[in-house]
Backbone as numpy.savetxt, mean C-alpha at the origin, in Angstrom:
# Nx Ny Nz CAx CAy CAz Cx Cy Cz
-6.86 -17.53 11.77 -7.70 -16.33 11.77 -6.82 -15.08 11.77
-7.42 -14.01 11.14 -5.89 -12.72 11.22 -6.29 -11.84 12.69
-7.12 -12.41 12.95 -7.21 -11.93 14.60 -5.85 -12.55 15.84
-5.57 -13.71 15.13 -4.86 -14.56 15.50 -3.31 -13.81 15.27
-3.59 -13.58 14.09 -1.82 -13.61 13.30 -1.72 -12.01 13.96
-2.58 -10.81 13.67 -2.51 -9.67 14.14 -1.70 -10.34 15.97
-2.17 -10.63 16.93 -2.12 -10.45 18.11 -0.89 -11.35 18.33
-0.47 -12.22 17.46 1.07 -12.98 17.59 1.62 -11.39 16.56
1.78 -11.01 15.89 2.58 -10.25 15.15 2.92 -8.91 16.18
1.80 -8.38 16.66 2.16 -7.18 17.52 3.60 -7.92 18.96
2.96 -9.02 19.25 4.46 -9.72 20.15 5.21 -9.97 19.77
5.48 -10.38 18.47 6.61 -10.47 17.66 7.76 -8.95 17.44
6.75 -7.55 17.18 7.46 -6.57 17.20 7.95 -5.88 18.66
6.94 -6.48 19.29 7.26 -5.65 20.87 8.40 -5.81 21.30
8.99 -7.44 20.90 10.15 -8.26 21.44 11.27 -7.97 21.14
10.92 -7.74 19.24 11.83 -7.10 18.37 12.30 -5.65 18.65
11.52 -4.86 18.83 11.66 -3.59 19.55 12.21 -3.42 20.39
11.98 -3.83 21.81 12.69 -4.17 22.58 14.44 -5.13 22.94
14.25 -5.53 22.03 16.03 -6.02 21.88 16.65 -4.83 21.09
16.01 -4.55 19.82 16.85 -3.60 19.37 17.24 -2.42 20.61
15.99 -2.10 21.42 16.46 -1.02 22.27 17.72 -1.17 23.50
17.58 -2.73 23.46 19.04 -3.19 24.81 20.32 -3.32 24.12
20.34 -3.76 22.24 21.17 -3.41 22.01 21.99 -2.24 21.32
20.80 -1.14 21.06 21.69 -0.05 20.68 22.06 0.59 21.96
21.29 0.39 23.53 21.61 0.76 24.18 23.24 0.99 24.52
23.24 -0.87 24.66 24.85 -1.97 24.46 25.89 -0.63 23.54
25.59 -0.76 22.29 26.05 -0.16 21.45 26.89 1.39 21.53
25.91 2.23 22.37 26.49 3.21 22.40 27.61 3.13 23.75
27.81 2.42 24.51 28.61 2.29 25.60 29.95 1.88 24.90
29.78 0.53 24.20 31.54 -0.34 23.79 31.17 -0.01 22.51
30.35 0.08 21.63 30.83 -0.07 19.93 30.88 -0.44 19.59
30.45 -1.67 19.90 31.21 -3.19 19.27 30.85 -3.32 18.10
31.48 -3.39 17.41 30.96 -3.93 15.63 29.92 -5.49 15.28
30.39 -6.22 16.09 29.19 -7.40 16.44 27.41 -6.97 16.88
27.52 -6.07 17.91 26.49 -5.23 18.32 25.85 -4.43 17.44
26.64 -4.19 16.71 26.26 -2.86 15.51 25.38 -4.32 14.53
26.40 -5.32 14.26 26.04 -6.13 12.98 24.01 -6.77 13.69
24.16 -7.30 14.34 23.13 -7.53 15.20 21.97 -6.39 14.90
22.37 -5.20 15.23 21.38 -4.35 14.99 20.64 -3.85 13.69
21.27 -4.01 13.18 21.51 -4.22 11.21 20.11 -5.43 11.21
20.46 -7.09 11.89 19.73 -8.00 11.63 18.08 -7.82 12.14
18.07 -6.95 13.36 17.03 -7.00 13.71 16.10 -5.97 12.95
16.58 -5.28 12.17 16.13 -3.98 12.13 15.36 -4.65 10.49
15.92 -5.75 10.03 15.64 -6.26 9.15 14.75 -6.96 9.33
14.49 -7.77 9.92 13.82 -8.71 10.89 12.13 -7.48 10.57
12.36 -6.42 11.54 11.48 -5.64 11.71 11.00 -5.14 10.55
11.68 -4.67 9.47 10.81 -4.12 8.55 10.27 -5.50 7.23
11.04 -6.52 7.49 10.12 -7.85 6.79 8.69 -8.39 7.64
8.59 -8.06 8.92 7.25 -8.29 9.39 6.72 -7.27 9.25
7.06 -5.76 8.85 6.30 -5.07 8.83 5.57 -5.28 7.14
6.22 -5.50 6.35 5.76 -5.68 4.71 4.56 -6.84 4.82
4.59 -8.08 5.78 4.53 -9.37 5.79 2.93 -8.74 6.30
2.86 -8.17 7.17 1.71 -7.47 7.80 0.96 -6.66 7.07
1.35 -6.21 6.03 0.44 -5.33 4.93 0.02 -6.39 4.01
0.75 -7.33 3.29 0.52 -8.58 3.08 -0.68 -9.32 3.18
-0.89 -9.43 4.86 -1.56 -10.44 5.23 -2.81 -9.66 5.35
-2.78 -8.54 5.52 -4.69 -8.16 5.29 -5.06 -8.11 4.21
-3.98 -7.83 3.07 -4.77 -7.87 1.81 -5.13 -9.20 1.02
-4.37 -10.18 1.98 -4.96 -12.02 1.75 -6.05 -11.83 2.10
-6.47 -11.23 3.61 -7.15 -11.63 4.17 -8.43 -10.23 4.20
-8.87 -10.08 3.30 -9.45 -8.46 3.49 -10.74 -8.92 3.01
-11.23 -9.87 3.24 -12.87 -10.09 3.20 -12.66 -10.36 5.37
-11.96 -11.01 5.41 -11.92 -11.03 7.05 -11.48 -9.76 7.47
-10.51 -8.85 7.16 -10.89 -7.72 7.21 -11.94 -6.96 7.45
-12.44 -7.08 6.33 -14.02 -6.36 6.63 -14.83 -6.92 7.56
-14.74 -7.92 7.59 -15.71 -8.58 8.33 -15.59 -7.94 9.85
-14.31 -8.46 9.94 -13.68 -7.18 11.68 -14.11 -5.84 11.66
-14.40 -5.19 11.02 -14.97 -3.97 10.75 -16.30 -3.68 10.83
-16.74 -4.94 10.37 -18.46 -4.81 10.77 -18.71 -5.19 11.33
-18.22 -6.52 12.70 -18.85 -6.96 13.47 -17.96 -6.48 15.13
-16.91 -6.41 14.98 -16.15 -6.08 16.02 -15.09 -4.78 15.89
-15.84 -3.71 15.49 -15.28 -2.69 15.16 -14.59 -2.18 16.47
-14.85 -2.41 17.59 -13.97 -1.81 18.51 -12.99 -2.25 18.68
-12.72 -3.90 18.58 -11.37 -4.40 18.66 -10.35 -3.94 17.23
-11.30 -4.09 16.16 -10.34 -3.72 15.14 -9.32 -2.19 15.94
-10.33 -1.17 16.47 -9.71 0.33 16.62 -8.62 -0.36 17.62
-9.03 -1.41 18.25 -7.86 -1.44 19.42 -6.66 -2.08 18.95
-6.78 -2.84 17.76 -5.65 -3.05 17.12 -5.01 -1.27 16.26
-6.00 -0.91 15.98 -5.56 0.42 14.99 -4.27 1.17 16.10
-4.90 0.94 17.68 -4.58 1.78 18.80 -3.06 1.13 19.11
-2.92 0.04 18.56 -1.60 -0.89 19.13 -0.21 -0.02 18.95
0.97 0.29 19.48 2.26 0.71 19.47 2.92 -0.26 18.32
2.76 -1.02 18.11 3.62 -2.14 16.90 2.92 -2.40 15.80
1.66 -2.63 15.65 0.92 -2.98 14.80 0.18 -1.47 14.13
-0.35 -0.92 14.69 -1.31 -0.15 14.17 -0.98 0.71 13.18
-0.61 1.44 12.94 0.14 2.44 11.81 -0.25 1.79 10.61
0.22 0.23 10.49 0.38 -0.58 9.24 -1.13 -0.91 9.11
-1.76 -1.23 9.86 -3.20 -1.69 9.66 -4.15 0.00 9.58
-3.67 0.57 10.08 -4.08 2.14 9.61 -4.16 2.51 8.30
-3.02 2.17 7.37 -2.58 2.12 6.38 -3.78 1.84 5.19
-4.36 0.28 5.70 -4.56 0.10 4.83 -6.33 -0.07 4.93
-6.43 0.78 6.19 -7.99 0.96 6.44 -9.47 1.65 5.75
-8.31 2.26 4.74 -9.44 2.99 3.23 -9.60 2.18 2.83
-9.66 0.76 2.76 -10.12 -0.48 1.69 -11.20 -1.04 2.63
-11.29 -0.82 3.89 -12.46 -1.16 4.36 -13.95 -0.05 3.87
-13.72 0.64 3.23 -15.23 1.71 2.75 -15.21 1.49 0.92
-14.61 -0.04 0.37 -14.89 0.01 -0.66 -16.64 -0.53 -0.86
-17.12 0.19 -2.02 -18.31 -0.38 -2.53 -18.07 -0.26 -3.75
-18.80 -1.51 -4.26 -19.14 -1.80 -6.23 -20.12 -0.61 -6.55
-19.67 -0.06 -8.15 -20.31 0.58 -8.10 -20.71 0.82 -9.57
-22.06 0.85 -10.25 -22.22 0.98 -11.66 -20.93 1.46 -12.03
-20.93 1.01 -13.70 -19.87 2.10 -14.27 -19.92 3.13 -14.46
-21.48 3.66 -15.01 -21.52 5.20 -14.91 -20.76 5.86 -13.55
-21.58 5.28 -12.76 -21.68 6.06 -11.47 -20.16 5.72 -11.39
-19.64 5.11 -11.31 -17.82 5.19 -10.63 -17.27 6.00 -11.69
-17.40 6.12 -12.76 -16.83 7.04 -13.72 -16.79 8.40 -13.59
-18.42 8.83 -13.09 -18.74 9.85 -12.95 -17.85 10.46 -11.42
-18.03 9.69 -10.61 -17.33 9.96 -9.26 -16.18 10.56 -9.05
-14.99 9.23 -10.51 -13.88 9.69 -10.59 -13.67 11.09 -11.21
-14.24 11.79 -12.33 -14.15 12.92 -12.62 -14.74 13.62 -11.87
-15.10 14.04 -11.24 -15.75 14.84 -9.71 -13.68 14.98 -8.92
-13.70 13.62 -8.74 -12.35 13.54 -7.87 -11.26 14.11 -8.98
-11.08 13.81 -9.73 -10.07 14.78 -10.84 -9.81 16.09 -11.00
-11.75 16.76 -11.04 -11.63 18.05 -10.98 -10.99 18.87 -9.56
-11.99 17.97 -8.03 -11.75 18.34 -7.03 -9.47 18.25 -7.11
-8.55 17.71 -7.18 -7.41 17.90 -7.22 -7.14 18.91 -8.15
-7.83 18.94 -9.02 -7.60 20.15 -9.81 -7.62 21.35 -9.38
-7.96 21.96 -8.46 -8.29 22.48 -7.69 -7.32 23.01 -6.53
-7.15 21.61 -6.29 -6.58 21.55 -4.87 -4.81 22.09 -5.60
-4.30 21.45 -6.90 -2.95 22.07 -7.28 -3.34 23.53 -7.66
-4.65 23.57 -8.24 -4.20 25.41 -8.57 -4.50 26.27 -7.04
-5.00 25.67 -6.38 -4.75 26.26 -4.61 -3.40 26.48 -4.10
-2.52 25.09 -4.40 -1.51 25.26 -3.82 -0.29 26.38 -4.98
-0.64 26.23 -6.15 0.06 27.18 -7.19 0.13 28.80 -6.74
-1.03 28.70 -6.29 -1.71 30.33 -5.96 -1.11 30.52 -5.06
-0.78 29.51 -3.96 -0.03 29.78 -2.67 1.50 30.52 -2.97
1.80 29.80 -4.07 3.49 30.36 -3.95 4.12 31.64 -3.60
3.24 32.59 -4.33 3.16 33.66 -4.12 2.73 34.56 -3.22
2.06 33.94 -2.15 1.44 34.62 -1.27 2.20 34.90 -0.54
2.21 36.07 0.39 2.43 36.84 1.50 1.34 37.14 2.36
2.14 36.49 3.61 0.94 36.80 4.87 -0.19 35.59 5.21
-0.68 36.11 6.42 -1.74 34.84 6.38 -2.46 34.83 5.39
-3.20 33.39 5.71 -4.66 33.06 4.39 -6.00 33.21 5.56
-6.90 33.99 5.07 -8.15 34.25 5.44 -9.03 33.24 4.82
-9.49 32.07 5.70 -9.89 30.68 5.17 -11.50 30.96 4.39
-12.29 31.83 4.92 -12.98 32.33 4.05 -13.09 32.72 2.57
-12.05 33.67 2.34 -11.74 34.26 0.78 -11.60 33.47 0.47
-10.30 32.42 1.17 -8.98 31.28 0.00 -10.52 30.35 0.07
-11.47 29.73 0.67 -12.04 28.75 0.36 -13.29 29.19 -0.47
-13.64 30.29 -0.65 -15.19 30.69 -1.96 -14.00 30.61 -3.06
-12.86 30.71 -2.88 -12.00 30.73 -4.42 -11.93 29.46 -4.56
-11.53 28.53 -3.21 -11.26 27.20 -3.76 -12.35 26.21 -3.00
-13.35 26.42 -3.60 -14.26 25.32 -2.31 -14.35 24.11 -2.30
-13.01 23.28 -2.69 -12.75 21.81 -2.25 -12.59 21.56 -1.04
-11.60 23.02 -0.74 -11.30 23.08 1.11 -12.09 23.77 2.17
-13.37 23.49 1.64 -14.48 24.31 2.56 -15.09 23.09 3.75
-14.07 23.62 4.85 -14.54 22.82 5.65 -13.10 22.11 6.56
-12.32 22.39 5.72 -10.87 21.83 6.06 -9.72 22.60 6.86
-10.12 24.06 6.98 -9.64 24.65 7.92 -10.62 26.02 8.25
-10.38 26.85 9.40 -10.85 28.05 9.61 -10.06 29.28 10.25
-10.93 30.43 10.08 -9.91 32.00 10.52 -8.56 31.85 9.56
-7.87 32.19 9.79 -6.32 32.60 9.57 -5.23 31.96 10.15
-4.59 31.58 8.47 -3.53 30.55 9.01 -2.35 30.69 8.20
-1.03 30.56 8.75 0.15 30.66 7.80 0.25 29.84 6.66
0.84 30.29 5.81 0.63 29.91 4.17 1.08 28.38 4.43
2.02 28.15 4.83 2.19 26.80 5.18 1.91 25.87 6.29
1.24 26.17 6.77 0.13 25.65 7.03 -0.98 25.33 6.31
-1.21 25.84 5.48 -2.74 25.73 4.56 -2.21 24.70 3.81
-0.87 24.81 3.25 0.02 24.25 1.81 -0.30 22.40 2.53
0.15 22.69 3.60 0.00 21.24 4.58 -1.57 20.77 4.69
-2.33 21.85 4.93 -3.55 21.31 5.01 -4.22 21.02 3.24
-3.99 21.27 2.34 -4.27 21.25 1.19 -3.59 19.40 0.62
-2.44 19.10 1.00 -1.91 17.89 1.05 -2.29 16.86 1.78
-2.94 17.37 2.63 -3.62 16.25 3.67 -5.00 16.11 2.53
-5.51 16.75 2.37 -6.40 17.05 1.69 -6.62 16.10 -0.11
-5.58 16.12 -0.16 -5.23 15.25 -2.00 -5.02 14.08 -1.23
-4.54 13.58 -0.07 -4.04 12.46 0.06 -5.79 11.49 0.97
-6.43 12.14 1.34 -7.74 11.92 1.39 -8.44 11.55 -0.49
-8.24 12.45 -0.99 -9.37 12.22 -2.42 -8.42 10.67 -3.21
-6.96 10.98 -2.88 -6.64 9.53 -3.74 -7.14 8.56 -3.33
-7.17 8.48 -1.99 -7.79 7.34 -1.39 -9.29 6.80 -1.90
-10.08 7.92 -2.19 -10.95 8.21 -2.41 -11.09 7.28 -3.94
-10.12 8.05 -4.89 -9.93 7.36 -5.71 -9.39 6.23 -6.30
-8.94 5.85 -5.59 -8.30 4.36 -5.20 -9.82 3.40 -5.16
-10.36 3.91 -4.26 -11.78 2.95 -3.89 -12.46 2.64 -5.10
-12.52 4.26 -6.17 -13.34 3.76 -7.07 -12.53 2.82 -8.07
-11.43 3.26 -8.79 -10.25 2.48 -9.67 -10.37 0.86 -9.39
-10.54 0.38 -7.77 -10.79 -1.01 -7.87 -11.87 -1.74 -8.12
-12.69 -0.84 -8.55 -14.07 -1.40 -8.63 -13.88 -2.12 -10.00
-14.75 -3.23 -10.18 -14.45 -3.94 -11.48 -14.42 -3.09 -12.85
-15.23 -2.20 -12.98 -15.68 -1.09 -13.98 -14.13 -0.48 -14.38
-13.47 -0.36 -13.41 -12.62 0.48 -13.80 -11.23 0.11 -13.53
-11.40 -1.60 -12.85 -9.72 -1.61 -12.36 -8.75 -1.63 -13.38
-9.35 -2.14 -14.73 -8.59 -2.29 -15.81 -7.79 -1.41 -16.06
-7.74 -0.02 -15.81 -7.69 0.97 -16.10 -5.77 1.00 -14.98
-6.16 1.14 -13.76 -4.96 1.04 -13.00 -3.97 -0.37 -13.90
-4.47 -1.34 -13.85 -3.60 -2.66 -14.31 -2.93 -2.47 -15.51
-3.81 -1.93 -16.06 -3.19 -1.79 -17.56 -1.69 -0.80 -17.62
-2.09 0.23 -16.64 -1.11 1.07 -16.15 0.06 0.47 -16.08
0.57 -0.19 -14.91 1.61 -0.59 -14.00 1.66 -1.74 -14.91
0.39 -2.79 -15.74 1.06 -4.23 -16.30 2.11 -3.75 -17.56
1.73 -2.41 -18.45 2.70 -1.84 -19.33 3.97 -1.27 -18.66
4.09 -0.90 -17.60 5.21 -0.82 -16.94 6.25 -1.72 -16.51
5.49 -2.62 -16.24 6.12 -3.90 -15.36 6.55 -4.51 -16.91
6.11 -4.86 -17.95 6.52 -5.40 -18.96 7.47 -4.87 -19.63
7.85 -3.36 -19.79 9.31 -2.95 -19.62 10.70 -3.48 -18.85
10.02 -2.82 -17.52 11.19 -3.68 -16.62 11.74 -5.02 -16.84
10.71 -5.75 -17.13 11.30 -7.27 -17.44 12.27 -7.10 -18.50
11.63 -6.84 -19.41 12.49 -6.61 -20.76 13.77 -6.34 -20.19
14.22 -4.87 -19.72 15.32 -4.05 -19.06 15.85 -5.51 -18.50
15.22 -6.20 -17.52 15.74 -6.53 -16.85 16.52 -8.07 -17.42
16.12 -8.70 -18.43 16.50 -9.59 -19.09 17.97 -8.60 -20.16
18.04 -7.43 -20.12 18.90 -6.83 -20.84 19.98 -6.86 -20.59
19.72 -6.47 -18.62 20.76 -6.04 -18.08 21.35 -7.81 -17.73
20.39 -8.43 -17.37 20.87 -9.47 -16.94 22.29 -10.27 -18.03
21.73 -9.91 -18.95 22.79 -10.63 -20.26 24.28 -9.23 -20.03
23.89 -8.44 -20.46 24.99 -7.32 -20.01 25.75 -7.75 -18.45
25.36 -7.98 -17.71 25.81 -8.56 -16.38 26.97 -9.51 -17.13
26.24 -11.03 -16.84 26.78 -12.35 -17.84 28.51 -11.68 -18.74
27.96 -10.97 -19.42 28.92 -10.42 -20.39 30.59 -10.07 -19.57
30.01 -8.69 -18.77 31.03 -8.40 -18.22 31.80 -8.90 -17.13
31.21 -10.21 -16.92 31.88 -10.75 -16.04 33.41 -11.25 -16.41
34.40 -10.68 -15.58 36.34 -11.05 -15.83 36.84 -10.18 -17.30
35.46 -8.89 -16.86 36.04 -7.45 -17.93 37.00 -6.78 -17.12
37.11 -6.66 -15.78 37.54 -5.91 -15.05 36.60 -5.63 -13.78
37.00 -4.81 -12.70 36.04 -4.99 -11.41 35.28 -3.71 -11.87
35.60 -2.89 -12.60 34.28 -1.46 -12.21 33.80 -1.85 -13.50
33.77 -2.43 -14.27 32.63 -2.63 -15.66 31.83 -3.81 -15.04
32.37 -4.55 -14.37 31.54 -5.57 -14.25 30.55 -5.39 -12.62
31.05 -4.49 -11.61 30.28 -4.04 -10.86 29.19 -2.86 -10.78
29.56 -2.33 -12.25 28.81 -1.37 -13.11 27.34 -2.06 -13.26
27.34 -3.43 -14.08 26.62 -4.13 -14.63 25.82 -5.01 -13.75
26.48 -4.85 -12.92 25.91 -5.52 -11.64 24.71 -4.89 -10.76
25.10 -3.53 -10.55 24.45 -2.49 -9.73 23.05 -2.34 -10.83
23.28 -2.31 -12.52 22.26 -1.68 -13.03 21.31 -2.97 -13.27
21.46 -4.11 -13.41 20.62 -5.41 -12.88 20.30 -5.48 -11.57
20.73 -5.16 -10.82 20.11 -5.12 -9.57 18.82 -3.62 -9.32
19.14 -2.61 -9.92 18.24 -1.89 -9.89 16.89 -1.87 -10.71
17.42 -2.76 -11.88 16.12 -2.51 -12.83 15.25 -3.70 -12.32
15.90 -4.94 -11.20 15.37 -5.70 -10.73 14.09 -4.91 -9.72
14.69 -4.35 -9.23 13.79 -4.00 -8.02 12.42 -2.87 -8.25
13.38 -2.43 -9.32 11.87 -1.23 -9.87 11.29 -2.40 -10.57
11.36 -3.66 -11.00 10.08 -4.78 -11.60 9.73 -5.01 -10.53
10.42 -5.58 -9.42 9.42 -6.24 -8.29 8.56 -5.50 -7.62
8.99 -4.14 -7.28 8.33 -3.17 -6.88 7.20 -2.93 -8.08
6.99 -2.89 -9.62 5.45 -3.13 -10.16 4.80 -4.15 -9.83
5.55 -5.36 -9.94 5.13 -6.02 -9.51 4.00 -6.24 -8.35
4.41 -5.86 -7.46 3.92 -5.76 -5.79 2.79 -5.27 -6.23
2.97 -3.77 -6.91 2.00 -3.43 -6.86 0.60 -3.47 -7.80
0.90 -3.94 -8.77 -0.05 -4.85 -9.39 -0.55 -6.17 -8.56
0.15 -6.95 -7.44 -0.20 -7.65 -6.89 -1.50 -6.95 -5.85
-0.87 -5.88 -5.45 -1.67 -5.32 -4.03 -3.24 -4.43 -4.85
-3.29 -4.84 -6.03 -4.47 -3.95 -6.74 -5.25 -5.50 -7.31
-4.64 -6.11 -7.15 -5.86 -7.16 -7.46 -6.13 -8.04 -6.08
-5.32 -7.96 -4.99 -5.50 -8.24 -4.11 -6.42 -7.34 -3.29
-6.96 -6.06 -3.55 -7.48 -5.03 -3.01 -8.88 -5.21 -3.59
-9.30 -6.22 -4.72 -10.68 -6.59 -5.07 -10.75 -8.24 -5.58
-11.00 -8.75 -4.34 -10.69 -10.34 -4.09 -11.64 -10.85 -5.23
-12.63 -10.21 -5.53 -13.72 -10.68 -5.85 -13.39 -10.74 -8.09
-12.88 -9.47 -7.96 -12.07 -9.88 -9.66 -11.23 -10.92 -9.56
-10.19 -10.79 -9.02 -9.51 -11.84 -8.72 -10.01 -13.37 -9.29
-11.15 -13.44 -8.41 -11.61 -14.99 -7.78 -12.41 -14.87 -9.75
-12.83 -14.19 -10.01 -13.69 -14.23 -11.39 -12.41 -14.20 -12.29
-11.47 -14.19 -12.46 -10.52 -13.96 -13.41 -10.06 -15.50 -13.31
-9.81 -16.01 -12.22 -9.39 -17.67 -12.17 -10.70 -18.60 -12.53
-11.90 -17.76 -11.85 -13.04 -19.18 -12.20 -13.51 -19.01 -13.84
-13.15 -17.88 -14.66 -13.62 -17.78 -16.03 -12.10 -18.31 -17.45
-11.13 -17.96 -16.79 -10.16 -18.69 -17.65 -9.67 -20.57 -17.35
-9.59 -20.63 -18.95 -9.35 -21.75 -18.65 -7.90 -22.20 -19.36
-7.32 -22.60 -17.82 -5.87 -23.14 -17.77 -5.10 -24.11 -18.98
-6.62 -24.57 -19.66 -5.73 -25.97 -20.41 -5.63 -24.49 -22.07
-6.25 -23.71 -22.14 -6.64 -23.17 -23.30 -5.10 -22.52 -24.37
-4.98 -23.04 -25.66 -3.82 -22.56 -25.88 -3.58 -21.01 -26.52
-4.52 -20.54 -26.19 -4.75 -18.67 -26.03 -3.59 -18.17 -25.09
-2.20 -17.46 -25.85 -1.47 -17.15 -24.49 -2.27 -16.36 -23.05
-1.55 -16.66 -21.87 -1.96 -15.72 -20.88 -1.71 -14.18 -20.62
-2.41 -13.29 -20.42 -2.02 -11.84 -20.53 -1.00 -11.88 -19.02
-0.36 -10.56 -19.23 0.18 -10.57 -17.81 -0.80 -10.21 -16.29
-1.61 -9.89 -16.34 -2.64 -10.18 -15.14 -3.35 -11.45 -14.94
-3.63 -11.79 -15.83 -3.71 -13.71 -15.69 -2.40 -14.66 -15.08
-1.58 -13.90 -15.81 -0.30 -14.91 -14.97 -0.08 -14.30 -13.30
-0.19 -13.09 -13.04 -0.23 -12.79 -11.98 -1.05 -13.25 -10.76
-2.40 -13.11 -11.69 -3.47 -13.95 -11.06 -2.96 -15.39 -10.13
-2.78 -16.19 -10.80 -1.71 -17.81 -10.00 -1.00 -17.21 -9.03
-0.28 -16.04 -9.08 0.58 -15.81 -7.65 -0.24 -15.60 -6.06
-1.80 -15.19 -6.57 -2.52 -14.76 -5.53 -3.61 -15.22 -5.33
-3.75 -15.57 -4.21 -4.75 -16.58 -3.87 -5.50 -14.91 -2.71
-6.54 -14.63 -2.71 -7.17 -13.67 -1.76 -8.07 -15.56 -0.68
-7.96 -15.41 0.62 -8.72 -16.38 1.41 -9.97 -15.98 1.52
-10.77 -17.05 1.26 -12.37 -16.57 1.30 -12.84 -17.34 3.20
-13.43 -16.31 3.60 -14.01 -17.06 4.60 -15.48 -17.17 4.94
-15.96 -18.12 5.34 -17.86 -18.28 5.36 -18.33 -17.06 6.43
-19.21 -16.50 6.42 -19.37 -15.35 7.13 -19.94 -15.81 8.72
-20.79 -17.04 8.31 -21.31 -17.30 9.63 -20.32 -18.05 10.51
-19.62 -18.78 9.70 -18.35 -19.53 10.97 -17.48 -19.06 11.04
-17.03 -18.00 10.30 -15.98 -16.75 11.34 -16.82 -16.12 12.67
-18.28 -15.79 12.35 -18.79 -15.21 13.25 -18.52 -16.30 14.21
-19.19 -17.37 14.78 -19.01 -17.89 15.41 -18.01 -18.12 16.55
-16.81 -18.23 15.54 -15.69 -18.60 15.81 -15.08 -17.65 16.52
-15.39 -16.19 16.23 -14.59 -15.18 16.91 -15.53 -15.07 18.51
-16.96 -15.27 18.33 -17.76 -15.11 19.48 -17.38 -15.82 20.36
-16.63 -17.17 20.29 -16.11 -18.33 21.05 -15.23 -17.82 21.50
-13.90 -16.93 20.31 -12.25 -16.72 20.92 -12.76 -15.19 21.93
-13.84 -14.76 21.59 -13.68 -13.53 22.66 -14.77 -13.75 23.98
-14.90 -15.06 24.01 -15.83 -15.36 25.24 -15.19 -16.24 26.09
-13.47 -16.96 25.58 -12.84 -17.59 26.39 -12.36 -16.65 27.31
């Protein structure tokens, strides 16, 4: 259950946290280069459970939701956790997704396009300003931010509140983009991207091969630029992973409508598809099940 994995994972970092803190303590007294190397491991340690943890709700993000609608206070008390929460904070705009006609999500998204539109010629207008902003004037000029601050406030301040502000509507727009109507639209994005990188990355890889016993800086040249074009693929990667993992429900229709034996090549979101399994769970025997673990 990720009720389960959440409440082992937050002890997992507390522990982790806590050693790192006895040994950088250690550290700053002797120096030891062992102490130092150690701290290096844990710190690694820590940010692979932290990835592993963004991960696991988006396996698990029909149980997700489900925590959201039935035990919304424990979810906040995980939100509230020192180790855990931040990361499950993170990714708590995917709990207010809804399906939504295509009109209607289409229409939504241009609403959200214009509203940023907005919000950059707000912050453009800012550059120039001198003196406070009178939240009145600046918001009948810009009334995306009507409502987002009041009275008089230093220009940067507003510039800050205007960014808080875009980083709300992406979210926003994020919700609609995964909707089936329109996810195509993101995938297609990042799957033409990611199909570069490979390329690059099969380029560099042979260029690597090549320069190997050219000399040490041609061949550590070749080395560094395969290793980078590696990581900007895995990094599309991911995130083409975390956008079909963010609508379990395409997903699950993309595997139950193709068929595996068919000699039609596979697109690259079909092959991706096999990497990700989203977990389905029955609604009534999770219920159950959690009513049991929070009545022991």
């Amino acid at each position: 259950m990720l009720v389960d994995y959440l409440e082992e994972s937050a002890e997992y970092l507390k522990q982790k946290y806590e050693h790192l803190e006895r040994l950088e303590a250690q550290y700053i007294k002797v120096y030891d280069r062992d102490i130092k190397r150690e701290v290096g491991i844990i710190k690694g340690e820590i940010r692979k459970k932290k990835s592993e943890i963004t991960s696991q709700l988006l396996l698990n993000l029909e149980e997700f939701r489900y925590l959201n609608k039935y035990f919304p206070d424990l979810l906040n008390a995980f939100i509230q956790d020192k180790y855990i929460g931040k990361y499950i904070a993170k990714k708590s705009w995917l709990l207010n997704y809804k399906p939504l006609p295509p009109q209607e999500a289409a229409k939504q998204l241009e609403i959200l396009y214009q509203m940023r539109t907005q919000l950059k010629d707000a912050k453009k207008f800012l550059r120039t300003w001198v003196g406070t902003v009178n939240s009145r004037a600046f918001c009948a000029t810009f009334p995306v931010l009507k409502g987002e601050f009041e009275g008089k406030l230093e220009k940067d301040e507003v510039i800050e509140i205007i960014e808080k502000t875009d980083k709300k509507l992406i979210k926003k727009g994020w919700l609609l983009l995964i909707t089936d109507s329109l996810i195509h639209i993101p995938l297609a994005k990042f799957s033409n991207k990611l199909t570069t990188l490979r390329y690059d990355e099969l380029s560099a890889k042979s260029a690597m091969k090549a320069a190997r016993g050219r000399g040490t800086v041609a061949e550590a040249s070749a080395i560094r630029k395969y290793e980078k074009v590696k990581r900007q693929a895995d990094h599309y990667e991911n995130i083409l992973i975390q956008i079909l993992l963010a609508n379990p429900e395409y997903v699950n229709n993309i595997k139950k409508n193709k068929n595996w034996l068919s000699r039609v090549p596979r697109n690259a979101i079909e092959k991706l598809s096999e990497k990700v399994t989203p977990r389905k769970v029955k609604e009534r025997a999770w219920l159950n099940k959690m009513n049991k673990k929070l009545s022991d």
